[in-house]
Rosetta silent file (secondary structure, phi, psi, omega in degrees, C-alpha in Angstrom):
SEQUENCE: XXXXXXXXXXXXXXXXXXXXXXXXXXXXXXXXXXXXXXXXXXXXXXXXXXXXXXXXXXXXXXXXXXXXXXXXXXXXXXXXXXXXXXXXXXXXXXXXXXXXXXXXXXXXXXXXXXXXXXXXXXXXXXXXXXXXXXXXXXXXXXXXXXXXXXXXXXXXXXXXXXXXXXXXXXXXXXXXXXX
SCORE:     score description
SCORE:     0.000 S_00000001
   1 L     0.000  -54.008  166.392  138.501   94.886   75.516 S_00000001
   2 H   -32.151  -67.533  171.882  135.930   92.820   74.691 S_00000001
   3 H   -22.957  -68.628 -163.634  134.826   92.349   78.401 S_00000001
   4 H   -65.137  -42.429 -159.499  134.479   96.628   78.515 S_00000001
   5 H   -67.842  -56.442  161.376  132.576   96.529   75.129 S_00000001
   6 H   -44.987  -62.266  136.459  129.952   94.379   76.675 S_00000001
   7 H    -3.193  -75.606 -176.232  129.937   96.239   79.567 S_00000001
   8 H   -74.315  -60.750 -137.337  128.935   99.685   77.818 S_00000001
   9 H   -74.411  -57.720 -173.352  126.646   98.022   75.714 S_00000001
  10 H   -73.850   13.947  177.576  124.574   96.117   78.587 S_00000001
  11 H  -113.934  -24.334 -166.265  124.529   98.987   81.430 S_00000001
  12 H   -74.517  -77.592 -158.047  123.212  101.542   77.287 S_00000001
  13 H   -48.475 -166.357  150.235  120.226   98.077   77.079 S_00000001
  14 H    97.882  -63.781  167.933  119.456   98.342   80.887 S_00000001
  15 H   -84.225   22.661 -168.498  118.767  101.869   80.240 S_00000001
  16 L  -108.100  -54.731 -178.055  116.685  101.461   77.422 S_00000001
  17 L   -69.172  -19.608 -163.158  115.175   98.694   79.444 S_00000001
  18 L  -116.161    7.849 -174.709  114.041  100.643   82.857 S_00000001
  19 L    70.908   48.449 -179.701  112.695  103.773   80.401 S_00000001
  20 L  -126.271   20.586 -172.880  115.028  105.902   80.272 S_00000001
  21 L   -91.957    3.749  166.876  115.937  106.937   76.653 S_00000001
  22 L   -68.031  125.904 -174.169  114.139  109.956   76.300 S_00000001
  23 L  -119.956  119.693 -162.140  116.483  113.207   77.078 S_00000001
  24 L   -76.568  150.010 -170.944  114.510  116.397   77.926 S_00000001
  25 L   -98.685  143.286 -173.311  114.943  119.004   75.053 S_00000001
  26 L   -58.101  114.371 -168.134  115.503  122.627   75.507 S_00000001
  27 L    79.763    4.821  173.566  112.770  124.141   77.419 S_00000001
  28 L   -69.536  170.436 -174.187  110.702  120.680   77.657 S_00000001
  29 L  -146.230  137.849 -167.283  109.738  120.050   81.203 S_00000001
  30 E  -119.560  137.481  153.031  109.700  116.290   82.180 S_00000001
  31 E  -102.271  137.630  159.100  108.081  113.764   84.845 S_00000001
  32 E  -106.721  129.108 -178.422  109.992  110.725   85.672 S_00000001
  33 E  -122.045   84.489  168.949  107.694  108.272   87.157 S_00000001
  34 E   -57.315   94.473  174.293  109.704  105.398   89.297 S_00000001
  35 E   -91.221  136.534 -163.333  107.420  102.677   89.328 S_00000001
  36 L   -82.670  129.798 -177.101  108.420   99.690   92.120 S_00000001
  37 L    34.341   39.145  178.170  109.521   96.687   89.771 S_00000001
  38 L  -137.334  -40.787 -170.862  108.386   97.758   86.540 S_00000001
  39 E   110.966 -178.775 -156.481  110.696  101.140   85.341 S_00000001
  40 E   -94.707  119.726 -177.016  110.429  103.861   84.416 S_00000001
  41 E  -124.949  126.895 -177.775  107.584  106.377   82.595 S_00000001
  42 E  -115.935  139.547 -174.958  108.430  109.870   81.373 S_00000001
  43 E  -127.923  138.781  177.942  105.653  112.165   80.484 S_00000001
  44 E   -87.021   70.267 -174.551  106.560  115.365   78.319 S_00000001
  45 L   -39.656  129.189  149.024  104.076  118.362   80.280 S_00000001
  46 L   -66.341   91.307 -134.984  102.274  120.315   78.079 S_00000001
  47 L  -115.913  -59.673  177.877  103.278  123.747   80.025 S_00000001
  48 H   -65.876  -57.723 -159.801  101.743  126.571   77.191 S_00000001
  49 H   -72.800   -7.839 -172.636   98.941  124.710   76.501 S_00000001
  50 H  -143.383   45.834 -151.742   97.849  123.483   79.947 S_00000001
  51 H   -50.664  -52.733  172.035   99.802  126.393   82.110 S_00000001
  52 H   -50.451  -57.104  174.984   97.771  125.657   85.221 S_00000001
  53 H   -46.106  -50.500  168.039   97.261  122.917   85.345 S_00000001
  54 H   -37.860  -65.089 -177.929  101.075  121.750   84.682 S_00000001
  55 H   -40.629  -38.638 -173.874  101.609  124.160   87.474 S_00000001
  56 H   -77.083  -28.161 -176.172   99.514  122.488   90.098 S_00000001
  57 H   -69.618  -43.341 -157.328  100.804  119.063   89.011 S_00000001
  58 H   -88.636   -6.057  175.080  104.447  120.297   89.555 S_00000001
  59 H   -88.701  -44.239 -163.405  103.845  121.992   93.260 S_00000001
  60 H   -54.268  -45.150 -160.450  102.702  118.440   93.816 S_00000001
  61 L   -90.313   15.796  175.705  105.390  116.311   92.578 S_00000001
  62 L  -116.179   -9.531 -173.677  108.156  118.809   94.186 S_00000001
  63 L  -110.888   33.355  172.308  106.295  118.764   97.631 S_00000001
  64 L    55.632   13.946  160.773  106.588  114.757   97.135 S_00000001
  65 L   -37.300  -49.457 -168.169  102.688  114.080   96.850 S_00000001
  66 L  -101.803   28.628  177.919  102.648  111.606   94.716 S_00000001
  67 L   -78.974  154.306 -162.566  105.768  109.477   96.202 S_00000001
  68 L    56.554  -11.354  162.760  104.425  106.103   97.481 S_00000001
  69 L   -51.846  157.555 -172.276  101.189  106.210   95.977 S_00000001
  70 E  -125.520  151.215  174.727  100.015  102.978   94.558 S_00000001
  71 L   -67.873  125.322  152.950   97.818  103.171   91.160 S_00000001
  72 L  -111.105    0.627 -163.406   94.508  102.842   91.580 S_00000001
  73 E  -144.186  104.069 -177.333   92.189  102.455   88.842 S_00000001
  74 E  -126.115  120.182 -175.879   93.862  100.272   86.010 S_00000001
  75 E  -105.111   97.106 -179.745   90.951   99.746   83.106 S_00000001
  76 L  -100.612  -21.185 -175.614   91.772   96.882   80.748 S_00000001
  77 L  -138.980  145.559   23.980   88.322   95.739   79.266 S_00000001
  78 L   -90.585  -20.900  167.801   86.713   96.217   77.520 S_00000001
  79 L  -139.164  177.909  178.198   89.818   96.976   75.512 S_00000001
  80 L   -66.669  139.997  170.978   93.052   98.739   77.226 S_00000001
  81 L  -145.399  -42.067  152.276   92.216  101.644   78.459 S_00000001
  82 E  -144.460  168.049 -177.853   93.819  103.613   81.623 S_00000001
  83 E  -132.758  157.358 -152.547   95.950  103.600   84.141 S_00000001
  84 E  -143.682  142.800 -176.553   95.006  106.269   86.878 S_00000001
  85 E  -153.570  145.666  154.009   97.389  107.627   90.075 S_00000001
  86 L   124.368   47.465  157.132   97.046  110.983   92.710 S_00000001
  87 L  -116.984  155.965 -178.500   94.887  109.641   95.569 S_00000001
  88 L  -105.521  -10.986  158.114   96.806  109.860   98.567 S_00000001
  89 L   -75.983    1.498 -162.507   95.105  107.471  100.510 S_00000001
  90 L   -89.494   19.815  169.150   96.241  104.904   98.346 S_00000001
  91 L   -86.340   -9.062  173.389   99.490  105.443  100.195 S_00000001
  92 L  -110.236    5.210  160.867   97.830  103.551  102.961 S_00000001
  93 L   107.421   48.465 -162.684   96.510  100.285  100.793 S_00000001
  94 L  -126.756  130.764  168.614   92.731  102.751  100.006 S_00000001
  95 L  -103.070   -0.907 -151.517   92.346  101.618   96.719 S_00000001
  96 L  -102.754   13.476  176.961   89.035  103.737   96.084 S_00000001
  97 L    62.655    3.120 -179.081   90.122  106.390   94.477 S_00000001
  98 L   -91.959  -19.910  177.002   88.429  108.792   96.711 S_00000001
  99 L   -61.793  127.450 -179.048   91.539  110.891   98.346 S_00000001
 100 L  -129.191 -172.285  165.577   91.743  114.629   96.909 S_00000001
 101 L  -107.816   22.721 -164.397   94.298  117.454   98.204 S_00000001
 102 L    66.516    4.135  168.640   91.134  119.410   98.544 S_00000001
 103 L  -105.619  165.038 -176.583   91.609  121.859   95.721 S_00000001
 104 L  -109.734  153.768  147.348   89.584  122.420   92.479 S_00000001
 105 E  -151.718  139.401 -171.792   91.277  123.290   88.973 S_00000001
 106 L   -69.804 -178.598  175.069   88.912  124.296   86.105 S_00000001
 107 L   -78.251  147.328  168.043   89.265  122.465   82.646 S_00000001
 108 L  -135.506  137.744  171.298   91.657  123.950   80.164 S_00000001
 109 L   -52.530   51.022 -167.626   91.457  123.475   76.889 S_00000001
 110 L   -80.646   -5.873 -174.345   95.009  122.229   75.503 S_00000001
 111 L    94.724  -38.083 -144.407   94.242  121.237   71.603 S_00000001
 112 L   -70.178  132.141  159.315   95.642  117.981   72.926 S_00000001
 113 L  -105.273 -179.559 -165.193   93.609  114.702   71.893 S_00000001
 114 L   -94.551   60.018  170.432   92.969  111.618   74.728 S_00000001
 115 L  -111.304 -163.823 -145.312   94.979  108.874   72.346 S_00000001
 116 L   -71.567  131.462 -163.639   97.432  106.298   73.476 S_00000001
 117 L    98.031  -13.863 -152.641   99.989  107.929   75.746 S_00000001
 118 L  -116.675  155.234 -138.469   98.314  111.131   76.587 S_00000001
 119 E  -105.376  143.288  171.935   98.242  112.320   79.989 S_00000001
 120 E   178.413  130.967 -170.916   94.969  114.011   81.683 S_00000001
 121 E   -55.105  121.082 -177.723   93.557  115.427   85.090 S_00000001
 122 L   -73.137  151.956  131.837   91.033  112.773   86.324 S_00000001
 123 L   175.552 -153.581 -127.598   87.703  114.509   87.969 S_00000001
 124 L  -102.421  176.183 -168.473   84.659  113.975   89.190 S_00000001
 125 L   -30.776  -59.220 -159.618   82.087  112.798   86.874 S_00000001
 126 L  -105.252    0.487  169.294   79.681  115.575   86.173 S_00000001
 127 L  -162.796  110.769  177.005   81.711  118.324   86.201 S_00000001
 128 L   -63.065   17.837  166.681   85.170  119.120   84.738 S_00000001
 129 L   -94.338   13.651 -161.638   86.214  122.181   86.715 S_00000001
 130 L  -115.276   31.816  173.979   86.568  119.647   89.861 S_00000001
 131 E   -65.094  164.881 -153.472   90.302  118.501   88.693 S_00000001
 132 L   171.622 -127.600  177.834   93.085  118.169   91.947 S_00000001
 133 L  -126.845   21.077  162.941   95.385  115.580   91.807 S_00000001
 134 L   -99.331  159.469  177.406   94.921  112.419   90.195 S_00000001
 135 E  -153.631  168.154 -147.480   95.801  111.735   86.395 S_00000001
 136 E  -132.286  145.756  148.346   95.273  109.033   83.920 S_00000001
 137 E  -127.050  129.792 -162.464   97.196  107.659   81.148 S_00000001
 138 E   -77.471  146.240  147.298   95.631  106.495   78.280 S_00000001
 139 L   -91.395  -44.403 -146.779   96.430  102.828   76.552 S_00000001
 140 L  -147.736  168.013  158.720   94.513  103.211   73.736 S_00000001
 141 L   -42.682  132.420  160.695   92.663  105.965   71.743 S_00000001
 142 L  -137.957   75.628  168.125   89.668  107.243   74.125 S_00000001
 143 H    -4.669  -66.608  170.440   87.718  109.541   71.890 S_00000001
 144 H   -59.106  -14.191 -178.162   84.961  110.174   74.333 S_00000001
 145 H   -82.582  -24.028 -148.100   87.127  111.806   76.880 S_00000001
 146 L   -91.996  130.715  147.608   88.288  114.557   74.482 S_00000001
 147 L   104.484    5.299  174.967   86.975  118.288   75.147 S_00000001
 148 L  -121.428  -16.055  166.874   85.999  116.970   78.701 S_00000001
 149 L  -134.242  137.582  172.864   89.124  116.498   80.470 S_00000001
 150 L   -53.071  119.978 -165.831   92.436  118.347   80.021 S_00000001
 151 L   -95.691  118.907  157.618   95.112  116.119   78.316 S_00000001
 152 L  -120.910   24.486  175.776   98.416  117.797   80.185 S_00000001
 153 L  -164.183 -148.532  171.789  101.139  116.030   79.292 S_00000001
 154 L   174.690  161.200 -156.269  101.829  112.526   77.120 S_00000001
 155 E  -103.818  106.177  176.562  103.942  109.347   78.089 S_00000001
 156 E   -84.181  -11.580 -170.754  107.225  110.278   75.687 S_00000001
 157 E  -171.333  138.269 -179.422  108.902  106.655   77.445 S_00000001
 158 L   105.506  -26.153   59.344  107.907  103.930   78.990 S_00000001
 159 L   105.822  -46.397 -165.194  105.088  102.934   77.010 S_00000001
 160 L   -88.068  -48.737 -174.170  106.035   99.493   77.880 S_00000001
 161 H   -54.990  -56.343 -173.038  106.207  100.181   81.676 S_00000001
 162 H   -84.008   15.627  157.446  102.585  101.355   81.571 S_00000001
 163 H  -115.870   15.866  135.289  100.888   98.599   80.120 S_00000001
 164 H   -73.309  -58.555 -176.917  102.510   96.272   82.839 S_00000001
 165 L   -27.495  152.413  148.711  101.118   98.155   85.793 S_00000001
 166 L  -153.883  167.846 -169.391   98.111   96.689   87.622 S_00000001
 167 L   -21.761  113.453  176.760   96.321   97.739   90.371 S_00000001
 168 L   103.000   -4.841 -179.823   98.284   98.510   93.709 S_00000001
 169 L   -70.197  157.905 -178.330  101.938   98.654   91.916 S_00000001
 170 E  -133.179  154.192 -177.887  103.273  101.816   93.908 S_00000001
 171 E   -67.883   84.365  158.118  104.856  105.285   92.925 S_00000001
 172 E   -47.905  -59.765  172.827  108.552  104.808   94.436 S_00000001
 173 E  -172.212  160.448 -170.638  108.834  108.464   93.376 S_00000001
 174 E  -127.851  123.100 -174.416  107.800  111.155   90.818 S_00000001
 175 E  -143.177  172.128 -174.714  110.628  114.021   90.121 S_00000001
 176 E  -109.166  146.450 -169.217  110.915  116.906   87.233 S_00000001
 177 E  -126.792  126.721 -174.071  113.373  116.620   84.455 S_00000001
 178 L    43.353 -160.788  167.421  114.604  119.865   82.662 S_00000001
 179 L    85.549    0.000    0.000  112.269  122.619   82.525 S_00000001
């Protein structure tokens, strides 16, 4: 009895441990983000507040875009700051951040601010209506981003997973949870 007690308790820590205690809520819509030898990160989509956008993210991750991708852009100093994924050359060791699917999506407006956790369509410098398919997660507060890029989701688990990543860790696979 004992033996079995131990059992359930170390396979409930294990899943606790790989990021998995968050349980999608009626009508939430979930990413699970398998990261290779780190666990697990679940981001909560904002879906009313960022409709397109969500949308564009979710033809991606169902037509397996971002599976095998490796992170590319992990910003620790001057303080923590992001960790960035959705170029598709990095599925071939291209670290540069330069890979698009070739589509635009303007900025939307979600309410949502850019603190620790919160999810948001990367694009290119000088103009936020050039969003596609990379996205950032914030480590820390980053003030300056807010009202310039659309925050469309937020890291509900895993927290822990994504301040282990560093550059070149790869995307085993990205799948939708409820919703």
């Amino acid at each position: 009895m004992k033996f079995l007690i131990s059992l359930v308790l170390s396979v409930m820590l294990l899943g606790v441990a790989m990021g998995q205690n968050y349980t999608a809520k009626p009508g939430e819509t979930l990413l699970k983000l398998e990261v290779e030898g780190r666990g697990n990160i679940i981001i909560k989509l904002h879906v009313k507040q960022a409709p397109k956008t969500v949308e564009h993210i979710l033809e991606l991750v169902r037509s397996g875009f971002y599976n095998g991708q490796r992170f590319h852009r992990v910003e620790r100093t001057p303080k923590p700051y992001l960790v960035q994924v959705g170029d598709p050359k990095s599925k071939s060791g291209d670290l540069s951040g330069a890979g698009a699917t070739n589509g635009t999506l303007a900025y939307e407006d979600s309410g949502f601010k850019n603190e620790a956790g919160a999810v948001g369509l990367a694009h290119s410098v000088d103009n936020r209506d050039t969003g596609d398919g990379q996205f950032y997660m914030l480590l820390d507060r980053s003030s300056f981003l807010d009202n310039n890029y659309t925050v469309f989701g937020r890291v509900v688990d895993g927290m822990d997973v994504l301040r282990k990543i560093v550059k070149g860790d790869r995307l085993v696979s990205v799948t939708v949870v409820g919703g």
